[in-house]
N, C-alpha and C positions, 0 to 999 in steps of 0.2 A: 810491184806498184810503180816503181818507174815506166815501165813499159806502158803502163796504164796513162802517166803522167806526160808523159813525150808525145801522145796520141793525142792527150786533151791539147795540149798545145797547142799543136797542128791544126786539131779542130777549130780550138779560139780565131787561131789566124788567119785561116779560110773563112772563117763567118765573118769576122772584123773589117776583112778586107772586101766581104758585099755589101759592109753599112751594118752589121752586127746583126742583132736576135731581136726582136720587138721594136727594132728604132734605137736600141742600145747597142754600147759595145760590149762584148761577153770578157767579165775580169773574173779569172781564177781565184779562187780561195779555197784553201785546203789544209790539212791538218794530218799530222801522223797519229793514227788510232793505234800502232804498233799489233797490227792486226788482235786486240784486246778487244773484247765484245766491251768488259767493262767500261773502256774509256769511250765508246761510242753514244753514249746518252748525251753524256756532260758536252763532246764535240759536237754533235749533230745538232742542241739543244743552243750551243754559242752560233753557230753557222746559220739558225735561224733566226735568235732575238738579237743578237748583238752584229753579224755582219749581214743580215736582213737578206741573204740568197733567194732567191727565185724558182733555181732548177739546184734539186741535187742530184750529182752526177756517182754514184756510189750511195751506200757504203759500199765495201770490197769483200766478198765472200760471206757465206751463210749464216756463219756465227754473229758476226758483226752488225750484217743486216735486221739478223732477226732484231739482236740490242736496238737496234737504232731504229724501227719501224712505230713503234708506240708513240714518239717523240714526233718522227714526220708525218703520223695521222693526225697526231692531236695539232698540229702543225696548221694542217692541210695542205701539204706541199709534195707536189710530183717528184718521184726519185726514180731515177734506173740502178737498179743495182745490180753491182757486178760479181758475176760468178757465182751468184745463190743461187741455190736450187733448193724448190717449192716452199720458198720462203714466204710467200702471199695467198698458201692455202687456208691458212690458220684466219687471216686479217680482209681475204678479198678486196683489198683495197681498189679501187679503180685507177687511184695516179701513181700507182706501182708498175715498174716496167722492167724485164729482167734480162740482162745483155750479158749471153751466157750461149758457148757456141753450139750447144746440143739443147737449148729452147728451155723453159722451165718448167718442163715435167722432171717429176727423177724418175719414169718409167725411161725417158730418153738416153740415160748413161747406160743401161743395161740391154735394152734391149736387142742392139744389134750382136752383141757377144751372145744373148742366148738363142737367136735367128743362126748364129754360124755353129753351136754348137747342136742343133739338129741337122746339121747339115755332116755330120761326124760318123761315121760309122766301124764301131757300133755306137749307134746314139747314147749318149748321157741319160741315165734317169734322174740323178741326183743329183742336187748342188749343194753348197757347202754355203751360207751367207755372213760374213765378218768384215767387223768391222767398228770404229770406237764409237763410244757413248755420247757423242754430238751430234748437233742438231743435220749438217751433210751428212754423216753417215746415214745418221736414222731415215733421213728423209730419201737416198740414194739404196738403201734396204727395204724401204716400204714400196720403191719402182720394182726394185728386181725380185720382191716376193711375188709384185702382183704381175709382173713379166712370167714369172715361172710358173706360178698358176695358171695361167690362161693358155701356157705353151705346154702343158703338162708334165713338168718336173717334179719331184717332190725337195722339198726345198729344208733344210737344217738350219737354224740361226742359231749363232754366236755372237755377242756383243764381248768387246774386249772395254774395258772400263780405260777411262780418258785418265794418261797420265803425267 
């Protein structure tokens, strides 16, 4: 999340210094969710009624996202979230944006590992799919089933329970 924090920065200071965002200047406000999906209702819920935000720039990663999505519909307020994957299949939201460097499909995580592995001889028939009881897993398992289907694998699922 630093890395993530040091970027926004950057970004604020570049904007601030053309005259800001809508005629504003862009002020950060942010909150440690301790990547807890739970504590992201009660944040995302303060960051809109009580420090009245505009743009949310996160939540951070899929679990959190998901937590926090109910809150910025009922909201109505634009978010990019970061690192989720196909966190806005479920909600189709329209001012959901997902800033994730393989795009927000989760056929996108998989797919190139199972392009290299026809490329293998002797080709793989089989794959093996694992992986924990959350919501990235499941969603990063539901690409690579439908990746291996289409590329003709036959596919095993495992789910190891989140612990």
């Amino acid at each position: 999340m630093k890395q993530v924090l040091a970027g926004l920065e950057i970004w604020r200071d570049h904007v601030n210094v053309q005259g800001g965002l809508l005629g504003r200047p862009v002020v950060l406000v942010y909150y440690d969710d301790q990547s807890s999906p739970a504590n992201a209702p009660g944040i995302y819920a303060k960051l809109m009624d009580v420090d009245r935000v505009d743009l949310l720039i996160g939540p951070y990663s899929t679990n959190v996202i998901a937590a926090a999505m109910p809150a910025i519909i009922e909201n109505k307020r634009m978010t990019i979230g970061i690192f989720g994957l196909g966190v806005n299949k479920t909600y189709n939201y329209p001012r959901y944006f997902s800033m994730n460097s393989k795009g927000g499909s989760p056929r996108n995580y998989s797919r190139g590992l199972f392009q290299l592995a026809l490329q293998q001889q002797p080709k793989p028939m089989r794959v093996a799919l694992v992986g924990t009881d959350v919501e990235f897993f499941r969603n990063a398992l539901d690409g690579a089933r439908e990746n291996a289907k289409e590329l003709g694998f036959d596919s095993l699922r495992a789910n190891l329970s989140a612990r």
